[in-house]
MIBA-588592 format. One line per field, with one value per residue (C-alpha): z, y, x; residue in three letters; residue number from 1; chain. Coordinates in nm, 4 decimals, decimal comma, padded with zeros to 6 digits. Each point is the difference from the previous one (the first is absolute). Layout:
z	(Z / ...) .
y	(Y / ...) .
x	(X / ...) .
r	(ALA / ...) .
k	(NUM / ...) .
c	(A / ...) .
***
This chain:
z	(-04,3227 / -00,3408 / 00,1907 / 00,0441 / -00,3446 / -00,2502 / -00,2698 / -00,3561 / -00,2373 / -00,3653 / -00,1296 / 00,3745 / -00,1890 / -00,2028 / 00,0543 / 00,2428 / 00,1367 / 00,1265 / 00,1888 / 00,1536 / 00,1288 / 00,1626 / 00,1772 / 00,0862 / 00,2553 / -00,0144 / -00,0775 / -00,3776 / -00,2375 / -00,2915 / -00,2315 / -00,2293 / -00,4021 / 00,0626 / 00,2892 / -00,1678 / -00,3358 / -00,1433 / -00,4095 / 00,1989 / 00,1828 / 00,1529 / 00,2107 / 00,0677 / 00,1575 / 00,1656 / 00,1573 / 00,1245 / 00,1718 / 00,2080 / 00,1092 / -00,0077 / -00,0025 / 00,0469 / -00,2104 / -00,3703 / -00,0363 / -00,4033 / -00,0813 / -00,2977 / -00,3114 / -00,2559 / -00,0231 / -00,0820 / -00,2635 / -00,1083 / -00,3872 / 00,0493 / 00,0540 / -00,3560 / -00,1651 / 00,1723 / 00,0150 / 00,0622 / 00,3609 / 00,0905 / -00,0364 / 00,1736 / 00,3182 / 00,0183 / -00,1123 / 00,0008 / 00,3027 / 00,2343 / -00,1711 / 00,1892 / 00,2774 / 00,0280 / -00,0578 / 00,2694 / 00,2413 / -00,1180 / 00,0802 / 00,3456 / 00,0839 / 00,0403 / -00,0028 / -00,3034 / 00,0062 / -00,3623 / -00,1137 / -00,2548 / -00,1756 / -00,0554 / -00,3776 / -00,0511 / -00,0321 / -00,3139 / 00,1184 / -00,1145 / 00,2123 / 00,3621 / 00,3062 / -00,0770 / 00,2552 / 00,0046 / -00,1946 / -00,2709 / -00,3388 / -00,0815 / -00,3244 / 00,0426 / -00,3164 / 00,0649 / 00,0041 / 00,3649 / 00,1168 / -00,2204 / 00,1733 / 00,3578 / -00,0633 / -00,1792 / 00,3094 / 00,1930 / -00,1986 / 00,1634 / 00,3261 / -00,0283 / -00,0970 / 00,3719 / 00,2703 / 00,2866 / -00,1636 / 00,0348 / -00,3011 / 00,0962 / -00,2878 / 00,1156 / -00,1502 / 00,2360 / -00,0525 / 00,1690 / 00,2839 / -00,0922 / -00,3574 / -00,2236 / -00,3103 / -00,1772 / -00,1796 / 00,1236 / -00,2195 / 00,0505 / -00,2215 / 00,1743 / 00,2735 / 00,2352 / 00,4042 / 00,0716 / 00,3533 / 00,1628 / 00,0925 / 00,3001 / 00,0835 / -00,2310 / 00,2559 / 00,3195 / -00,2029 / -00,1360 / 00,3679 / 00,0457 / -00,3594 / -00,0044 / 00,1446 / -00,3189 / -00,3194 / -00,2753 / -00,2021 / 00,1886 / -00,2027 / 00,2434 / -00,0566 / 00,1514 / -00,1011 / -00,3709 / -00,1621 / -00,2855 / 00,0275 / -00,0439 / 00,2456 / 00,2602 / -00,0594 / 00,0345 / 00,3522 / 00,0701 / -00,2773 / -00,0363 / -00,3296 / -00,1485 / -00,3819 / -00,1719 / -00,2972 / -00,2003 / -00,1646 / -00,3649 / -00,2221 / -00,1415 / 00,3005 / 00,0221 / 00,1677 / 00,0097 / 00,3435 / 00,1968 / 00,0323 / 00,2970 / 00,2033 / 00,2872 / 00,2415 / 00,2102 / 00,4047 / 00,1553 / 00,0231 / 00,1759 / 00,2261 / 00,1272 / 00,1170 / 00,1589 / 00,0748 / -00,1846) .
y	(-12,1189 / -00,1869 / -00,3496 / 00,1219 / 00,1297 / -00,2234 / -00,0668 / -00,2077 / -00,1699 / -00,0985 / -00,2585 / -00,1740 / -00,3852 / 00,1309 / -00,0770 / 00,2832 / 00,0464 / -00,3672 / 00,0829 / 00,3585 / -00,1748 / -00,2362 / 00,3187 / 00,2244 / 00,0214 / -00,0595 / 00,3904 / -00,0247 / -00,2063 / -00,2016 / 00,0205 / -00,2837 / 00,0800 / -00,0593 / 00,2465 / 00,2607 / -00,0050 / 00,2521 / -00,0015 / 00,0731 / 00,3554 / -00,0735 / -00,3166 / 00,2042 / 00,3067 / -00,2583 / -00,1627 / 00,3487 / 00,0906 / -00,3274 / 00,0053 / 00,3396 / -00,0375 / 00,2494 / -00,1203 / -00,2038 / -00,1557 / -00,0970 / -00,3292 / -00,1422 / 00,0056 / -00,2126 / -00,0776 / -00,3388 / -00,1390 / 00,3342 / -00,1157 / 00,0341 / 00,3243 / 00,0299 / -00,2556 / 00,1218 / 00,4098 / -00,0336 / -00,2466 / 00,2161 / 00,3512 / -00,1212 / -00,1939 / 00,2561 / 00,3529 / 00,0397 / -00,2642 / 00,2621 / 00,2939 / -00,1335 / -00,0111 / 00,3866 / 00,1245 / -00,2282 / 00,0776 / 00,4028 / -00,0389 / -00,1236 / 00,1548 / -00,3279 / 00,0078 / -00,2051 / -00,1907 / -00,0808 / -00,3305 / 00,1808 / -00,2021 / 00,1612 / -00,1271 / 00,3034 / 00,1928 / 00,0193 / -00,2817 / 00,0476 / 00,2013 / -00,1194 / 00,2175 / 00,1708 / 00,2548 / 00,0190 / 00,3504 / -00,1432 / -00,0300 / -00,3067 / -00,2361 / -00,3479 / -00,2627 / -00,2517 / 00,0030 / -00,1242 / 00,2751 / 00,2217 / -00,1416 / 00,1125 / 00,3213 / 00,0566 / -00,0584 / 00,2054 / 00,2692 / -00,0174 / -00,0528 / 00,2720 / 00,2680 / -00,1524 / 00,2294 / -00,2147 / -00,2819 / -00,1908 / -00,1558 / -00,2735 / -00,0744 / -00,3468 / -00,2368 / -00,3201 / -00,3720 / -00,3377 / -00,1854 / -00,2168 / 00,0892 / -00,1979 / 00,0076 / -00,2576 / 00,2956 / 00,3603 / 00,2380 / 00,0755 / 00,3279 / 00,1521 / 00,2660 / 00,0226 / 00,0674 / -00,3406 / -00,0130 / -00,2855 / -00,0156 / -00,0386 / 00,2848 / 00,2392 / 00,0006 / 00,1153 / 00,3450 / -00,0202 / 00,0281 / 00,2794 / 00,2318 / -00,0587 / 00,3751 / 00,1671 / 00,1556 / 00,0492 / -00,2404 / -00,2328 / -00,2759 / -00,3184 / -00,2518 / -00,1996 / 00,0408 / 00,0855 / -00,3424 / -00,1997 / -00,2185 / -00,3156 / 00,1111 / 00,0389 / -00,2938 / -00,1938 / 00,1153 / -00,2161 / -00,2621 / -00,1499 / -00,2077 / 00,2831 / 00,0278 / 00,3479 / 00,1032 / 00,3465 / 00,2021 / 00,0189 / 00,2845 / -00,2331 / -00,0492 / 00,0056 / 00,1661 / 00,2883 / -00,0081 / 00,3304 / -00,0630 / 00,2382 / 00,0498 / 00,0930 / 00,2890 / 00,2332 / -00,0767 / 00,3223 / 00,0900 / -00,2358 / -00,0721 / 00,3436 / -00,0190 / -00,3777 / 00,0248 / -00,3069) .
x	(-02,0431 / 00,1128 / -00,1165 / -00,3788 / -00,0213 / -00,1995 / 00,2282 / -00,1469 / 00,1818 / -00,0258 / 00,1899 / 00,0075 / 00,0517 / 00,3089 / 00,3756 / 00,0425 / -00,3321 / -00,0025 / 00,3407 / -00,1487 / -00,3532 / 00,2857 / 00,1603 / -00,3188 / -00,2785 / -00,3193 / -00,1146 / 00,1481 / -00,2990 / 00,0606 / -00,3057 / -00,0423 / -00,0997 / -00,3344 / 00,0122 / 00,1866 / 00,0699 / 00,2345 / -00,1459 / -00,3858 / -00,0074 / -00,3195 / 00,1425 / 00,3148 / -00,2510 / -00,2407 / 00,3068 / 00,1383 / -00,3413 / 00,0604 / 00,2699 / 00,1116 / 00,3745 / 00,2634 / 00,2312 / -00,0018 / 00,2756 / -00,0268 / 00,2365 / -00,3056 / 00,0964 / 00,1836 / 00,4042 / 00,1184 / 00,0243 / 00,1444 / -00,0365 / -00,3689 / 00,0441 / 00,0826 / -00,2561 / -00,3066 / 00,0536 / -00,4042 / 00,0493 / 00,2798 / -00,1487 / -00,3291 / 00,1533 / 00,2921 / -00,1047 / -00,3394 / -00,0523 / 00,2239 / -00,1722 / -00,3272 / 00,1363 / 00,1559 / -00,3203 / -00,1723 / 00,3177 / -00,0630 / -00,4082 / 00,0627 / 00,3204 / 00,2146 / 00,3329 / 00,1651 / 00,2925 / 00,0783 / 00,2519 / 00,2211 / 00,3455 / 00,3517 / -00,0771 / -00,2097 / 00,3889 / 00,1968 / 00,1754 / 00,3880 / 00,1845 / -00,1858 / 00,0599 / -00,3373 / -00,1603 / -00,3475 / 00,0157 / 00,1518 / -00,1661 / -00,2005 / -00,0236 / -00,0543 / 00,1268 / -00,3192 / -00,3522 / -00,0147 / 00,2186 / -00,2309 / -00,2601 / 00,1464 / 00,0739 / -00,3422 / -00,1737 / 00,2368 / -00,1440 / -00,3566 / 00,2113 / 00,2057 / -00,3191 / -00,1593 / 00,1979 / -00,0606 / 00,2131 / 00,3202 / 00,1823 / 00,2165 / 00,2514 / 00,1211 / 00,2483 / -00,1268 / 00,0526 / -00,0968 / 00,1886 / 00,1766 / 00,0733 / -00,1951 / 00,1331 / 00,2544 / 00,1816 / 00,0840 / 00,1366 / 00,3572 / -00,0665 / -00,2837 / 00,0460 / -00,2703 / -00,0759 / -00,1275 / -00,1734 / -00,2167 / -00,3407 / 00,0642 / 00,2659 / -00,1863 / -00,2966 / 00,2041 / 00,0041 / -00,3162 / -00,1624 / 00,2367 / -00,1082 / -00,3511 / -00,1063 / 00,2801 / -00,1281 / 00,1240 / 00,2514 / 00,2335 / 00,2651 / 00,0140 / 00,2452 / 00,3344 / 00,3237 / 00,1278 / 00,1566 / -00,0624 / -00,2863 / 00,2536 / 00,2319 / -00,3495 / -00,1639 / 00,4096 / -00,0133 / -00,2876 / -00,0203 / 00,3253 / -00,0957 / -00,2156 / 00,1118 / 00,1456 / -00,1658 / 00,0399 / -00,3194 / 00,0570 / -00,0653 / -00,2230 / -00,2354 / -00,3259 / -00,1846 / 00,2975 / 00,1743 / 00,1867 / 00,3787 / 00,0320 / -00,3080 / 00,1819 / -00,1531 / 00,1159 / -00,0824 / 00,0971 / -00,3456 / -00,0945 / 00,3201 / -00,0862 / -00,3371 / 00,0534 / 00,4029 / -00,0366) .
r	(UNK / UNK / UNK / UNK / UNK / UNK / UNK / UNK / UNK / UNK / UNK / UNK / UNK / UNK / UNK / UNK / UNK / UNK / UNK / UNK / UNK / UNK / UNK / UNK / UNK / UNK / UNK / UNK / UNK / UNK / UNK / UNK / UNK / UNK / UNK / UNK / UNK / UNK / UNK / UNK / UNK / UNK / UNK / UNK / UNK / UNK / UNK / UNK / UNK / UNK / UNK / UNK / UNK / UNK / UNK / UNK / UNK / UNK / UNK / UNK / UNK / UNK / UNK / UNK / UNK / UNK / UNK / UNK / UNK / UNK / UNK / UNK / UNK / UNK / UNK / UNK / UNK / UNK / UNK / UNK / UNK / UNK / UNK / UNK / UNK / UNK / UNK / UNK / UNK / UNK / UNK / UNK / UNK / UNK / UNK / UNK / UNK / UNK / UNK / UNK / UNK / UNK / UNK / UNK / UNK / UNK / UNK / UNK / UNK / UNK / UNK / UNK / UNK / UNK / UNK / UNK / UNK / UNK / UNK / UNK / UNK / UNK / UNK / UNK / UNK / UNK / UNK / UNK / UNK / UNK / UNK / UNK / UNK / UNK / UNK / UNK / UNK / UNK / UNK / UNK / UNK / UNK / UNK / UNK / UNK / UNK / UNK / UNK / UNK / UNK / UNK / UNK / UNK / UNK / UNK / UNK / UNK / UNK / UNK / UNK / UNK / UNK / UNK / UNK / UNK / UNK / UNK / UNK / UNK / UNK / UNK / UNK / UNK / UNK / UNK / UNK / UNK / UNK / UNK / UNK / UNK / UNK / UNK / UNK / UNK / UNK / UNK / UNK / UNK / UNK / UNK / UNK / UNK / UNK / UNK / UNK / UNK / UNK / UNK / UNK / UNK / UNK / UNK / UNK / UNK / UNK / UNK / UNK / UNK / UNK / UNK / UNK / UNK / UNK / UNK / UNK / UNK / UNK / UNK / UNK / UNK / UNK / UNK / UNK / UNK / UNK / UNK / UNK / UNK / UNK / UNK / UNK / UNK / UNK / UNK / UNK / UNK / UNK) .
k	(1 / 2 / 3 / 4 / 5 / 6 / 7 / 8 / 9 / 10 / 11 / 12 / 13 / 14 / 15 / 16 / 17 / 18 / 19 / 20 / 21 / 22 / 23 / 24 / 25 / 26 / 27 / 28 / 29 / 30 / 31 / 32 / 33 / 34 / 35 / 36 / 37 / 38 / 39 / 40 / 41 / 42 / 43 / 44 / 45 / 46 / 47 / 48 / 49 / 50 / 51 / 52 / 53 / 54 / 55 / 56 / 57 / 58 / 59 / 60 / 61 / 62 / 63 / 64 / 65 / 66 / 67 / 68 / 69 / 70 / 71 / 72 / 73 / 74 / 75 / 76 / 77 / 78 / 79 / 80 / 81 / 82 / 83 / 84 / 85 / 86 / 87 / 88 / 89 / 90 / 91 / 92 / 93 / 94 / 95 / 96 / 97 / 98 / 99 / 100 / 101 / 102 / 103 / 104 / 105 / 106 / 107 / 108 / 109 / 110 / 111 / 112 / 113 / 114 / 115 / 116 / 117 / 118 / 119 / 120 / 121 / 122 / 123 / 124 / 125 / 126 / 127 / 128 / 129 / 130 / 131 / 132 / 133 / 134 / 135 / 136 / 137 / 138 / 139 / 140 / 141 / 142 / 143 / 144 / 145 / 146 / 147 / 148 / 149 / 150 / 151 / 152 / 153 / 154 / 155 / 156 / 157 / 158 / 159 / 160 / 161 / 162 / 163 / 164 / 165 / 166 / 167 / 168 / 169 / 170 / 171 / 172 / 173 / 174 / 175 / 176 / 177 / 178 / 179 / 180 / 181 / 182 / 183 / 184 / 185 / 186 / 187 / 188 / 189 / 190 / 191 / 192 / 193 / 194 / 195 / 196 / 197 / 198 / 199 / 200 / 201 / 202 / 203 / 204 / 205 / 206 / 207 / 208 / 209 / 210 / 211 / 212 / 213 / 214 / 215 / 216 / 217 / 218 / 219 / 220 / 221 / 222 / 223 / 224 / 225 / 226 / 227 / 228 / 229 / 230 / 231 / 232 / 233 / 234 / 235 / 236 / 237 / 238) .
c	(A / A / A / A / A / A / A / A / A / A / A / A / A / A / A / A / A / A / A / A / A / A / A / A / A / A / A / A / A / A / A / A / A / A / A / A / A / A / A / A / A / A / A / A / A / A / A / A / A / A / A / A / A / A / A / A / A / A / A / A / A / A / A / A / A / A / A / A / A / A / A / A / A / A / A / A / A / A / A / A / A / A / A / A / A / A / A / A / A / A / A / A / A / A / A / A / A / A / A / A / A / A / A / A / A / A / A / A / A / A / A / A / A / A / A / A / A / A / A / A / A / A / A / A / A / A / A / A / A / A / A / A / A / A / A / A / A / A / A / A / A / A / A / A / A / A / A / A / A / A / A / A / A / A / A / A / A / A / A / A / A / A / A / A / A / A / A / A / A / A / A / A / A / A / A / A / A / A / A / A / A / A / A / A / A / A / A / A / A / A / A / A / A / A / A / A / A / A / A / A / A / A / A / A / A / A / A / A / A / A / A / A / A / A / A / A / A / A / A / A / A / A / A / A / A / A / A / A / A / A / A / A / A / A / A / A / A / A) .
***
């Protein structure tokens, strides 16, 4: 059973993974840096023969600020890319089953309603980032890439673009599915319902502001990141 299956963690002192050690039992581990540390293949192996987990369930990495993304390529590549390239190999030598944090900003971005077949190009570095590790993810067969457009409860922002179409889901809600996909392969878009991010984050924050994304923003931000659910509806009636 899924409950008696050790399942790790990186990234267990992020946004999300603080929420999911909140919601889990005591058979998933949260390694700390110095226990497992994603740039240093040795710790990641040494950790591994410890523990032996079933599952990996990779969240490390770097996202906000985004604009970093864009003024240190070098942090970026090594936290993001080459970080989750270390651990596909590790997951291949042992056989683990990897559960890979994607983003819907690894799509083109301006029509939305993507399906998970649908051809990629992300317009920033951190989306670049994303789908570059999804490329060592995607060559490891026993893998699941989730391509997730998640956000904080309750929203924390001031501002919410009115011009931004996303899938906006909580923390919290996101993880009732996540319990229920974690034995899938393949690629799987996770998200809420399609809106503007103004018009989501007016449902809970009355006073929260509307602003627009310029063509002059930077970093560069997708219009229409929307995806398509039907995938996932199917296999969770969701």
């Amino acid at each position: 059973m899924l409950s008696k299956n050790k399942i790790v963690v990186t990234g267990g002192n992020g946004r999300f993974g603080k929420i999911l050690r909140q919601n889990v039992g005591s058979n998933y581990f949260f390694p700390k840096k110095n226990e497992l540390n994603i740039l240093n293949t040795k710790s990641i192996i040494k950790y591994f023969k410890k523990v032996k987990p079933k599952y990996l369930i990779h969240l490390a990495g770097l996202s906000r600020p985004m604009i970093l993304h864009e003024k240190d390529i070098k942090k970026s590549i090594k936290l993001n890319i080459i970080g989750t390239a270390n651990i596909v190999i590790a997951c291949e030598q042992f056989n683990i089953k990897l559960i890979y944090f994607s983003s819907s900003y690894v799509y083109p971005g301006n029509k939305g309603n993507y399906k998970e077949t649908d051809a990629l190009f992300p317009i920033n570095n951190y989306a670049w980032s994303k789908l570059g590790a999804e490329c060592a993810a995607q060559m490891y067969k026993n893998s699941l890439i989730l391509r997730v457009s998640m956000t904080e409860e309750p929203f924390i922002h001031k501002g919410a673009y009115a011009n931004m179409i996303t899938n906006f889901i909580f923390h919290q809600d996101f993880i009732k599915i996540f319990k229920k996909i974690l034995n899938k392969k393949g690629v799987l878009n996770i998200g809420g319902k399609t809106d503007s991010v103004y018009n989501f984050a007016k449902r809970y924050n009355k006073k929260v502001k509307r602003i627009y994304i310029k063509k002059s923003s930077f970093p560069k931000m997708p219009k229409n990141s929307s995806m398509s659910l039907a995938k996932l509806k199917k296999i969770i009636q969701y």
